[in-house]
N, C-alpha and C positions, 0 to 999 in steps of 0.2 A: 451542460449546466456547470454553470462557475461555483466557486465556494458564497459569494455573494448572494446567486440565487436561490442556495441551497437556503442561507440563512434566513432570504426576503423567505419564502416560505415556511420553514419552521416557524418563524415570527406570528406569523398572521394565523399558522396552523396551530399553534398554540396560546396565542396571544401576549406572549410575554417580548418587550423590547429587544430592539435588534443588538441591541449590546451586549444584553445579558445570553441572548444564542448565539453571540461571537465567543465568547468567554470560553463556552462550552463545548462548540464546534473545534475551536481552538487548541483547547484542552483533552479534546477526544485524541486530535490527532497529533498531537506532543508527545500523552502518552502510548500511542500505539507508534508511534517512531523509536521510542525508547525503548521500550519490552523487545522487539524485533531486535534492533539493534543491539542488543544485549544478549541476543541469542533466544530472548524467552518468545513461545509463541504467543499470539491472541488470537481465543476462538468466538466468534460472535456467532450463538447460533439462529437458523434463521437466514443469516445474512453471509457470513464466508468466512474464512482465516486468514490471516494474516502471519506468515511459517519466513521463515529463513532457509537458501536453502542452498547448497555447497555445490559449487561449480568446480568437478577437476580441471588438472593442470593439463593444458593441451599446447601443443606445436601450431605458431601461428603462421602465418607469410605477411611481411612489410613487401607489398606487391612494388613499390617507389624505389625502392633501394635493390628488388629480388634476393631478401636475405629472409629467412626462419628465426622466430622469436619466440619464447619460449612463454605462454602467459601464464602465469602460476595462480594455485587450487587459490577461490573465492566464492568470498559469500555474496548473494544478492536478497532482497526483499523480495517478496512471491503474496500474489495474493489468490486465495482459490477459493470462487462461488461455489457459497452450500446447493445443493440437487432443485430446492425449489426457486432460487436463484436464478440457476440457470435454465430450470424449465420454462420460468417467465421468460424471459429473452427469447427464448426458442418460440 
């Protein structure tokens, strides 16, 4: 499912204009890029979290060159289905 089909349907499942659930769609996920990005978590529950979450500093291999690179501690965006979530799926 694209962001597009998401939208076609909310539209029609709620009935309100597809512009006005782009708006929103939009906005949902501006602001859950920001808060993460910023360190803070988002907890939707129900549906999963959206967490930050710190990747140590490890010894790499550039296999091209056969040299050790050193990748240093970072953050990544993490997203983790709440239990009924993932029971569906299952």
């Amino acid at each position: 499912m694209t962001k597009a089909d998401l939208i076609n349907e909310l539209a029609i499942a709620t009935g309100y204009d597809k512009k006005t659930i782009t708006i929103v769609v939009e906005g949902f996920m501006e602001n859950v890029k920001k808060n993460v990005a910023s360190g803070e978590n988002v907890y939707l529950r129900g549906f999963g979290s959206f967490i930050t979450k710190t990747r140590a500093a490890k010894v790499g291999r550039n296999i091209s060159k056969n040299t050790s690179v050193v990748v240093p501690e970072h953050k990544i965006p993490f997203f983790k289905p709440a239990d009924d979530f993932s029971d569906m799926v299952r």
